[in-house]
N, CA, C and O atoms as a printed pandas DataFrame, in Angstrom:
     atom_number atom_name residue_name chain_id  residue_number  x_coord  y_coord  z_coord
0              1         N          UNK        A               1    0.847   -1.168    0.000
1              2        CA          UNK        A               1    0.000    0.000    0.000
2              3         C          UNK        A               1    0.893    1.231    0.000
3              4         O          UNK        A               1    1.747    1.393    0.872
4              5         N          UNK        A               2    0.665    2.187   -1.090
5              6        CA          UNK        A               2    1.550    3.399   -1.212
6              7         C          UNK        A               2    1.013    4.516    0.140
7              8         O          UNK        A               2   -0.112    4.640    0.624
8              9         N          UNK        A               3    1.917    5.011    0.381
9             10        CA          UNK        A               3    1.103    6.588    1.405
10            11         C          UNK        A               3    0.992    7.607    0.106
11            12         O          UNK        A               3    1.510    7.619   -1.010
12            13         N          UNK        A               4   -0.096    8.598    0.928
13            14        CA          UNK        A               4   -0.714    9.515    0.010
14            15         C          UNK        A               4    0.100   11.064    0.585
15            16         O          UNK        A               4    0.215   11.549    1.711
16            17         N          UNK        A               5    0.498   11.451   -0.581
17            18        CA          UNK        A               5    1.377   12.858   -0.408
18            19         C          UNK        A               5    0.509   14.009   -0.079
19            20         O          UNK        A               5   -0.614   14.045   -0.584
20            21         N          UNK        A               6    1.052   15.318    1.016
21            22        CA          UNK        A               6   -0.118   16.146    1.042
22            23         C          UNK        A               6   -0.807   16.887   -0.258
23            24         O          UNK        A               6   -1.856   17.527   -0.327
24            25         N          UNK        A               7    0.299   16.520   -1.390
25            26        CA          UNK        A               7   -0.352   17.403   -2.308
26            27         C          UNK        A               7   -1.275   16.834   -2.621
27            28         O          UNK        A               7   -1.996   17.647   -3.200
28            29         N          UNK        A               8   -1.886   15.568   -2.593
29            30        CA          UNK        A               8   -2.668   14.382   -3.021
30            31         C          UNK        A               8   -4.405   14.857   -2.219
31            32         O          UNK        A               8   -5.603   14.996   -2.466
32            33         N          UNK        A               9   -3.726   14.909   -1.516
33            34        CA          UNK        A               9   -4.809   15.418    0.115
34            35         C          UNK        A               9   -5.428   16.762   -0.377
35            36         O          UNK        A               9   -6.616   17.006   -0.171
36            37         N          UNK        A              10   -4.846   17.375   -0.841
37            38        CA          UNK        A              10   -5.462   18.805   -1.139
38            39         C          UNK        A              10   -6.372   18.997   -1.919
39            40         O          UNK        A              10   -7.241   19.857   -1.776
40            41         N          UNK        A              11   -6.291   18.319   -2.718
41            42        CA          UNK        A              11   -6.985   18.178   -4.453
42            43         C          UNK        A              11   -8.251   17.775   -3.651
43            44         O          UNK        A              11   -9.285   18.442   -3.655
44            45         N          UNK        A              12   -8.121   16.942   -3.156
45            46        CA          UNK        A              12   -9.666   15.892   -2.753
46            47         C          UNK        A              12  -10.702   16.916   -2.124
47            48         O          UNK        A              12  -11.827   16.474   -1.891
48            49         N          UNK        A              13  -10.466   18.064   -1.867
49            50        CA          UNK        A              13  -11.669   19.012   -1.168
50            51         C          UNK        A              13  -12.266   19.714   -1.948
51            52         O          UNK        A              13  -13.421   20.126   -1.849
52            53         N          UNK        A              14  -11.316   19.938   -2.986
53            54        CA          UNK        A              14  -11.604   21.016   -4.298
54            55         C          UNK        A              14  -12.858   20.763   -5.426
55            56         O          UNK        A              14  -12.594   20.132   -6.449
56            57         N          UNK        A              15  -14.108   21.236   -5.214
57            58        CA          UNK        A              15  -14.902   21.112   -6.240
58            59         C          UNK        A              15  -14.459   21.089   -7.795
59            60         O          UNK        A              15  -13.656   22.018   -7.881
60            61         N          UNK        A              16  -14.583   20.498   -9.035
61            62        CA          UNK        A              16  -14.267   20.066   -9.740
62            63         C          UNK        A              16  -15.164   21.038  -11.131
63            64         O          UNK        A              16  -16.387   21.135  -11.031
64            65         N          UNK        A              17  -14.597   21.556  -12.093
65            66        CA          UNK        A              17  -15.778   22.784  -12.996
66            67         C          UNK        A              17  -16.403   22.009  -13.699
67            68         O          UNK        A              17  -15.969   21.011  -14.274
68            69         N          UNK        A              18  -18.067   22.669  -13.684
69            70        CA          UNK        A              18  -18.515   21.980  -14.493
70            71         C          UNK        A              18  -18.385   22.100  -15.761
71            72         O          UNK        A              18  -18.358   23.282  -16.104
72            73         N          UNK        A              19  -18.266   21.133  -16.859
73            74        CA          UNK        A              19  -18.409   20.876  -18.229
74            75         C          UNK        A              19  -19.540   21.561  -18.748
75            76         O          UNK        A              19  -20.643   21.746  -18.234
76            77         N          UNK        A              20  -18.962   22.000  -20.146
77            78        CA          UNK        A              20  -20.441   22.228  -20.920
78            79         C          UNK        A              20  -21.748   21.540  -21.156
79            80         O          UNK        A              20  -22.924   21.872  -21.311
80            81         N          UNK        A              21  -21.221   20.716  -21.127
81            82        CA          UNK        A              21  -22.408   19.570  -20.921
82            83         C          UNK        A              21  -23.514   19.464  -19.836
83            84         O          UNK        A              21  -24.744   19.481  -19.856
84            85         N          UNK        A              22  -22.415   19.332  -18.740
85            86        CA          UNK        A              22  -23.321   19.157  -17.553
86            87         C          UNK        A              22  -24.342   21.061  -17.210
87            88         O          UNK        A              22  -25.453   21.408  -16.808
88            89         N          UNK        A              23  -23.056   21.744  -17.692
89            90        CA          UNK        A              23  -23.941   23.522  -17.761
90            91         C          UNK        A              23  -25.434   23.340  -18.934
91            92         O          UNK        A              23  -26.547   23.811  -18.699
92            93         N          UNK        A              24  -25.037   22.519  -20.213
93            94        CA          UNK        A              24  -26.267   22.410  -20.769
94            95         C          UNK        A              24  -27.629   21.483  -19.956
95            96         O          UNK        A              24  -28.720   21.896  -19.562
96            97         N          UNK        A              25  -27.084   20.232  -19.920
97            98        CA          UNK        A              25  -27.860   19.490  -18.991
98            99         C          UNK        A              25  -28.947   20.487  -17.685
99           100         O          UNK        A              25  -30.161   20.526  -17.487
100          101         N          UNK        A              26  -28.337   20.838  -17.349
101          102        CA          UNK        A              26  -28.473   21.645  -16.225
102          103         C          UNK        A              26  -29.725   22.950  -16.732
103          104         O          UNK        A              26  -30.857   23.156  -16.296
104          105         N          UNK        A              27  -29.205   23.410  -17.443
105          106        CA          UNK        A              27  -30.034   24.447  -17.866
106          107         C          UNK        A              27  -31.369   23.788  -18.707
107          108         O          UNK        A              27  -32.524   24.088  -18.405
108          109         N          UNK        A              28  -31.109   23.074  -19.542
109          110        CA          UNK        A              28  -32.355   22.195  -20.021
110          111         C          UNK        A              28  -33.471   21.602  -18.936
111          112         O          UNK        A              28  -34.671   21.868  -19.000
112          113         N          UNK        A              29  -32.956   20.886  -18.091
113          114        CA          UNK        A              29  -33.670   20.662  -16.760
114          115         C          UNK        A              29  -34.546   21.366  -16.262
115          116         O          UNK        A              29  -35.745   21.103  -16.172
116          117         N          UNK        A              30  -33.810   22.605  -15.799
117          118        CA          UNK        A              30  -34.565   23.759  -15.241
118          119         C          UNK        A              30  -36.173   24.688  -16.196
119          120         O          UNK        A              30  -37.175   25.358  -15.947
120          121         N          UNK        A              31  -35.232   23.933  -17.600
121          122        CA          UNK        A              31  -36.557   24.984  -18.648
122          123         C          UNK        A              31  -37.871   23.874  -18.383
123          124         O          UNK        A              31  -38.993   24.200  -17.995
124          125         N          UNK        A              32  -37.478   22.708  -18.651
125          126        CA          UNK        A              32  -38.238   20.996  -18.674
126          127         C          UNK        A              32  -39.068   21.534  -17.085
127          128         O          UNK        A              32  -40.156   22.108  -17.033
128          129         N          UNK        A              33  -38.442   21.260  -16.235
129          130        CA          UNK        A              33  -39.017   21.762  -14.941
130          131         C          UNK        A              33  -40.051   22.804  -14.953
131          132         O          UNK        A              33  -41.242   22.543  -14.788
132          133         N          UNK        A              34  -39.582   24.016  -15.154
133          134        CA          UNK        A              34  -40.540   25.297  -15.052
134          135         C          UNK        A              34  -42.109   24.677  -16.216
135          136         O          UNK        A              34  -43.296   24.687  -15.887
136          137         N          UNK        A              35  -41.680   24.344  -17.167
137          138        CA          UNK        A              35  -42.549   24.152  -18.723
138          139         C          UNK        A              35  -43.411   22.699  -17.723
139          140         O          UNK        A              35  -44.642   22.731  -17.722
140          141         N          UNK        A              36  -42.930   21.899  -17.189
141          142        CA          UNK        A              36  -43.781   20.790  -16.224
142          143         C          UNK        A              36  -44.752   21.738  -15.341
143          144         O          UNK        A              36  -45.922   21.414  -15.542
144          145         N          UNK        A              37  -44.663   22.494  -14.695
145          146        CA          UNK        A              37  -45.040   23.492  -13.245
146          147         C          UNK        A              37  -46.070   24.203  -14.026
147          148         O          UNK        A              37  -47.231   24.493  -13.734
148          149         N          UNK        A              38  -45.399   24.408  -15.047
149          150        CA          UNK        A              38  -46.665   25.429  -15.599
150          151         C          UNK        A              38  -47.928   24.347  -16.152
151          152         O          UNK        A              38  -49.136   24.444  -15.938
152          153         N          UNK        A              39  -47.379   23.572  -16.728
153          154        CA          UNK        A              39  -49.017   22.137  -17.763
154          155         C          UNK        A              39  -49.398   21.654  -16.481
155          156         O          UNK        A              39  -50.616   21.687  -16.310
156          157         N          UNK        A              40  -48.693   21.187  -15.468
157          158        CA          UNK        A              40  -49.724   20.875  -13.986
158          159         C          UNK        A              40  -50.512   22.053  -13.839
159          160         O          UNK        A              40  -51.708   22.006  -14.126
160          161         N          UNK        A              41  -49.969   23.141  -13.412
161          162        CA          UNK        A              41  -51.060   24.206  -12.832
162          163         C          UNK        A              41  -52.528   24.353  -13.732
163          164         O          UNK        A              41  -53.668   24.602  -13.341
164          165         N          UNK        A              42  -51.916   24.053  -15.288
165          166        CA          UNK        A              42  -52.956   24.938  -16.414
166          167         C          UNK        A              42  -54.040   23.334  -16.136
167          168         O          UNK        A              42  -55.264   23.381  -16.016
168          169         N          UNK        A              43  -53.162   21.965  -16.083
169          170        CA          UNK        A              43  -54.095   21.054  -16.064
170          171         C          UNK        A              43  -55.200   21.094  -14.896
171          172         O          UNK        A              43  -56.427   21.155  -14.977
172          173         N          UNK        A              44  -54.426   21.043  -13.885
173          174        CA          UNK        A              44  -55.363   21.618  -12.251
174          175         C          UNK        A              44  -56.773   22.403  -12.693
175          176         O          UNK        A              44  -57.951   22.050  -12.739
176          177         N          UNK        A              45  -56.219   23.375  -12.930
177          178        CA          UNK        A              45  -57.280   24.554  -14.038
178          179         C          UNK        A              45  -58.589   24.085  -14.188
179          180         O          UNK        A              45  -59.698   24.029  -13.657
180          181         N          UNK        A              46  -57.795   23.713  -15.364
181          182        CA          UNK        A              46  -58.877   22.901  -16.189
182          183         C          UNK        A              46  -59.734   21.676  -15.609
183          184         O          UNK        A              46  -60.944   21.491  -15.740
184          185         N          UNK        A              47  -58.902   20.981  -15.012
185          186        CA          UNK        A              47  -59.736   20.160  -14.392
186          187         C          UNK        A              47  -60.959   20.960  -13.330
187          188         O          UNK        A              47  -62.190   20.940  -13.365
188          189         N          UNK        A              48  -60.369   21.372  -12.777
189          190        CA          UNK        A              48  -61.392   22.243  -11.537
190          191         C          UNK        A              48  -63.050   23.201  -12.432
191          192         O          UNK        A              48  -64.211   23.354  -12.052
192          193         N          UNK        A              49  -62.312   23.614  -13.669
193          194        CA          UNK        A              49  -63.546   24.253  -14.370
194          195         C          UNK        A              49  -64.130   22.949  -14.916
195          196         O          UNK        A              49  -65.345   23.128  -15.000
196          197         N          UNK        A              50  -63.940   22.217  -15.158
197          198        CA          UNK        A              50  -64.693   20.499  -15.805
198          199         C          UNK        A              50  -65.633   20.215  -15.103
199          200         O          UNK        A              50  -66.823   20.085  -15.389
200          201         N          UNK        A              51  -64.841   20.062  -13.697
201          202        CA          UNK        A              51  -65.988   19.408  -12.586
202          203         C          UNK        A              51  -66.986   20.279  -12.082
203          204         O          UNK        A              51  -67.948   19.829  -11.460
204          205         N          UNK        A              52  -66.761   22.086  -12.407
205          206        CA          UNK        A              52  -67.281   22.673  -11.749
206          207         C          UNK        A              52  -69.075   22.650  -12.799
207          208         O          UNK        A              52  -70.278   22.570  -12.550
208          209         N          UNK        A              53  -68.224   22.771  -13.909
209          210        CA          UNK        A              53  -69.232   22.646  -15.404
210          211         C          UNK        A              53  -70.131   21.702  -15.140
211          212         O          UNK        A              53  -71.343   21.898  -15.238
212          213         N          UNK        A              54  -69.579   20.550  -14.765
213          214        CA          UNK        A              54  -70.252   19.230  -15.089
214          215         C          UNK        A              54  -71.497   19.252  -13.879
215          216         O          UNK        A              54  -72.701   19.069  -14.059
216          217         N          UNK        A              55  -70.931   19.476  -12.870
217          218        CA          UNK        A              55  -72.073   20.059  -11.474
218          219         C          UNK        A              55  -73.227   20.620  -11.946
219          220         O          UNK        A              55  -74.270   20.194  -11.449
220          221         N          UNK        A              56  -73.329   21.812  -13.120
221          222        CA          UNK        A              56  -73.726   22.695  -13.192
222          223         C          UNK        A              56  -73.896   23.768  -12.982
223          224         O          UNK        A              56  -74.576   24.649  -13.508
224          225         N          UNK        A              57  -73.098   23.701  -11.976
225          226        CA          UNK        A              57  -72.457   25.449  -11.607
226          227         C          UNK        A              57  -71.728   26.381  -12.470
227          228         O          UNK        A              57  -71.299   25.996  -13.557
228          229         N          UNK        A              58  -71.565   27.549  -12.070
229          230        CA          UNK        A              58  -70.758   28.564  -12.988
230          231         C          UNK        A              58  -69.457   28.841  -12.580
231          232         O          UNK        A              58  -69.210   29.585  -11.631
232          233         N          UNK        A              59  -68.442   28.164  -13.387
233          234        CA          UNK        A              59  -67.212   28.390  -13.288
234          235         C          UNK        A              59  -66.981   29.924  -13.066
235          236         O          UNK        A              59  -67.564   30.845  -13.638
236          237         N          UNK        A              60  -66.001   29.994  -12.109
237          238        CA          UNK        A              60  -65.406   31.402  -11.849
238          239         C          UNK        A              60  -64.709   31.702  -12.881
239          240         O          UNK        A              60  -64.101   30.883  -13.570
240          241         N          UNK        A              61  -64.767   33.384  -13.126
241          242        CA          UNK        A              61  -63.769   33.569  -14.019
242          243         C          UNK        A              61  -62.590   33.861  -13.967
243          244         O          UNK        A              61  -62.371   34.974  -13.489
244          245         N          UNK        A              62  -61.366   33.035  -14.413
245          246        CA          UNK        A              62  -59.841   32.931  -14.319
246          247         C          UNK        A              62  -59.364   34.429  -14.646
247          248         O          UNK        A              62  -59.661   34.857  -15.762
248          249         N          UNK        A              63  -58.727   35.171  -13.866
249          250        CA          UNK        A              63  -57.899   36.372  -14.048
250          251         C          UNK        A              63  -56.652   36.070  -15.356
251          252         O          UNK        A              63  -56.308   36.759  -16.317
252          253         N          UNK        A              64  -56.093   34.380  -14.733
253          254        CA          UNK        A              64  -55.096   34.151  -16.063
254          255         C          UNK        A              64  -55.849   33.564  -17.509
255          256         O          UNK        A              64  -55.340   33.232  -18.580
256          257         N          UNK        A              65  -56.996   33.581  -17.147
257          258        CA          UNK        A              65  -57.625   33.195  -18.829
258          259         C          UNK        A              65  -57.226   34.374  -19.697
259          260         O          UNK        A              65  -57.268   35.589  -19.506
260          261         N          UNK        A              66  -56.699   33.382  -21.039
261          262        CA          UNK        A              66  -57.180   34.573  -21.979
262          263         C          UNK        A              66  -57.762   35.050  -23.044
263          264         O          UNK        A              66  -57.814   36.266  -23.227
């Protein structure tokens, strides 16, 4: 078994840069994410005016309709 030199030791704490890749990855995610957050909310929506319809009641009117 070799011993480990301090310069060896030092390196190991040091966060490592990210690649373009992982910066693209990364940023794609976040758009995928937000673009998910938004089709749940609009689906929620919609669902809630469906059931409200189907009751026979009068759907409220959405401020974000447009």
């Amino acid at each position: 078994m070799t011993k480990l030199n301090i310069e060896g030791l030092g390196l190991a704490g040091l966060p490592r840069k990210e690649t373009a890749i992982e910066k693209t990855t990364r940023a794609a995610r976040e758009i995928l994410d937000d673009e998910n957050e938004l089709r749940r909310s609009k689906i929620e929506r919609l669902k809630r005016t469906r059931l409200q319809y189907e009751h026979g009641s009068q759907p409220p009117k959405d401020p974000l309709q447009k």
